[in-house]
DODRENRO-527297 format. One record per residue: y, z, x of N, C-alpha, C in turn. Coordinates in steps of 0.2 Angstrom, whole numbers, plus 5000, padded with zeros to 4 digits. Each point is the difference from the previous one (the first is absolute). Example, Ala and Ser with C-alpha at 12.3 -4.5 7.8 and 13.67 -1.06 7.14 Angstrom:
! DODRENRO-527297
497250395066500650004996500650005004500549964998500650015004500550034996
//
This chain:
! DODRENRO-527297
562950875441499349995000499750065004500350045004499750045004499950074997500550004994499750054996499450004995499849934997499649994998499350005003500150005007499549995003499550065000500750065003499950075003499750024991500449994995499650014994499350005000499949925002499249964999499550075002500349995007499450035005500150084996500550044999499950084996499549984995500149954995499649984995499150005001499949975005499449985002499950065005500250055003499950065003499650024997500350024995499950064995499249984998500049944997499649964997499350025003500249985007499449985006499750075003500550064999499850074998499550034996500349984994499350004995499549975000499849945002499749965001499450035006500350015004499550035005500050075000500050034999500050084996499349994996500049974994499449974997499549985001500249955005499449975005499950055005500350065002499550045003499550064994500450004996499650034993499549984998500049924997499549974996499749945004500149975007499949965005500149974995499749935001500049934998499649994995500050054995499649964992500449954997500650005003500349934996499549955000499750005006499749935003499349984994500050034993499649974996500449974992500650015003500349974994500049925001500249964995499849944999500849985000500149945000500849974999500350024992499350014996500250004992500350075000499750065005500150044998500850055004499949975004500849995004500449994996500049964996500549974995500250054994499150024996500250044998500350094999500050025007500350055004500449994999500549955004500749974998500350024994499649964996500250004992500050044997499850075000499750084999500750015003500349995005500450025003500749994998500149934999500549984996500150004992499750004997500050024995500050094996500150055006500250054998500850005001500049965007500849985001500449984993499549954999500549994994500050034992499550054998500150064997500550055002500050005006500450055001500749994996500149915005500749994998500250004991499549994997500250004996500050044993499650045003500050074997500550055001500350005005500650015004499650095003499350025000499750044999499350015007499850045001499350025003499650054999499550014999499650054998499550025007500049955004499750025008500550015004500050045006500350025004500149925005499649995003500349955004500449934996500549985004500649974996499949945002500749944999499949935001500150005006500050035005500249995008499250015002499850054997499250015005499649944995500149954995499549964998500149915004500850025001500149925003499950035009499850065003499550005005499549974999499750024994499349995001499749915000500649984996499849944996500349965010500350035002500149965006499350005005499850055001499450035002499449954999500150004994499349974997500249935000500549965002500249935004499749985005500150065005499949985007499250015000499650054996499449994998499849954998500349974995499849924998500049955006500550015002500149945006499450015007500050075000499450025006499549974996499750014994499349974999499949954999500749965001499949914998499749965008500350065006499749995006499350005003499750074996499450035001499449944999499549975003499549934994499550085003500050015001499350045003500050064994499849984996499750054993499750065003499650005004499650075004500550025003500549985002500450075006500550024994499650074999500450064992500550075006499850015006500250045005500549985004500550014999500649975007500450074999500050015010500650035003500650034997500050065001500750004997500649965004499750005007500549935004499949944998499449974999499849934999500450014993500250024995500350004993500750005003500350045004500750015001500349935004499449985004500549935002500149944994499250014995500449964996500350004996500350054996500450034998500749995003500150005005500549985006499949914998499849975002500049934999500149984995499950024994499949984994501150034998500050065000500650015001500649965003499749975005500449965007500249964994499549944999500349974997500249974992499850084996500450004994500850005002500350045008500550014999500449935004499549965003500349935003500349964992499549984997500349994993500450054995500050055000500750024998500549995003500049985006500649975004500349934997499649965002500049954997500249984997499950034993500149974992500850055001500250065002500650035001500449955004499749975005500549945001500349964996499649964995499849964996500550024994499850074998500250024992500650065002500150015007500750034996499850085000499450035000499850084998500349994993499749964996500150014993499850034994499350035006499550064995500350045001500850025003500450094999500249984995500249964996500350004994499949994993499149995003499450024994499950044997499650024996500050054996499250035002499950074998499350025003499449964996500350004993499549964993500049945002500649965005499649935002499350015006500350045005499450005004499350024995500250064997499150014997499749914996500549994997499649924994499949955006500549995006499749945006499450065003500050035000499250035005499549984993500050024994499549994994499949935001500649955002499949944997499549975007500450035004499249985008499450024998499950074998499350014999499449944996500549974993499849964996500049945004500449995004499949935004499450035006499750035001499650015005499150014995500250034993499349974997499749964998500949945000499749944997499749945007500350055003499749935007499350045002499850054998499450045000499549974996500449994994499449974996499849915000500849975005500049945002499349985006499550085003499750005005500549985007500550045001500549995005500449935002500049974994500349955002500749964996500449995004500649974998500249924999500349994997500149905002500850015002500450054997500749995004500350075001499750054999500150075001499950035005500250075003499850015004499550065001499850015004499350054998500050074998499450054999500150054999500550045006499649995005500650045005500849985003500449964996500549994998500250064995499749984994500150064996499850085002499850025003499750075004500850015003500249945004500650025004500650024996500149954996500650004993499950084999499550014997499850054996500150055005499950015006500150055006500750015002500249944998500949995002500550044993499849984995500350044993499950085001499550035002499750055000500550055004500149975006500650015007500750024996500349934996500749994998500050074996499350014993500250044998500250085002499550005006500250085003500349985004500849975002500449995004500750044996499749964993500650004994499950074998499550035001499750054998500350055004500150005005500250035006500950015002500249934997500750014999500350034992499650024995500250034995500249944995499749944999500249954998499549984992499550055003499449984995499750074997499849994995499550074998499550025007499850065000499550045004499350014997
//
């Protein structure tokens, strides 16, 4: 486990690099997207993934490693704006963003723990086309409990799915990183 660990955090390094690199570029215009539109970022994201895979081809330079950043990125966005109720605060810190980004990561990687207890690290022996179709299949479970007006009768909520969807994004550049997956 202590490899996957020191994995997680390289994973999430890189990630939180970009991430605030950008925020010092573009500050926090995230802070006007909506949950629908998080999702659709996602979706834009994984779905080239999954052209890719199956085209066995690209025609843009950046490859499936820089899109399943993005798509983790735009997670921990999701899950920061489900905390945000204050519509009018569009400006935050590049500190005030790094903590939460930091918290939010904290504990995406308590639950990858977890379920790694539970499961064995049974996403090493997944395939990168499962991670893209369970990240697709979160996005779809996050529009219907959207269109449900956020509400669930035995499921769990959207930021469950943001975490899943942030936790896949990890495995696959882990796998990525060990030579196990397309780049």
């Amino acid at each position: 486990m202590t490899a996957t660990n020191s994995q997680y955090d390289q994973a999430i390094s890189n990630c939180r690099n970009i991430f605030l690199k950008k925020t010092g570029d573009y500050g926090t215009s995230w802070r006007v997207y909506r949950t629908i539109s998080i999702v659709d970022q996602i979706y834009i994201k994984a779905r080239r993934i999954r052209t890719i895979q199956e085209k066995q081809e690209q025609k843009i330079e950046d490859g499936i490693k820089s899109e399943f950043q993005g798509i983790l990125n735009y997670a921990v966005i999701g899950l920061i704006q489900l905390d945000i109720t204050d519509e009018n605060v569009e400006d935050l810190s590049v500190k005030e963003v790094s903590a939460m980004y930091d918290s939010k990561v904290a504990m995406a990687k308590q639950l990858m723990n977890d379920k790694n207890h539970d499961y064995g690290e049974a996403w090493r022996e997944m395939s990168q086309e499962s991670f893209i179709d369970l990240i697709l299949a979160k996005l779809l479970r996050i529009k219907q409990i959207l269109a449900n007006n956020g509400v669930t009768v035995i499921s769990e909520g959207i930021d469950a799915n943001f975490f899943d969807i942030l936790n896949y994004a990890v495995f696959g550049l882990i796998l990525i990183d060990e030579g196990k997956h397309l780049k």
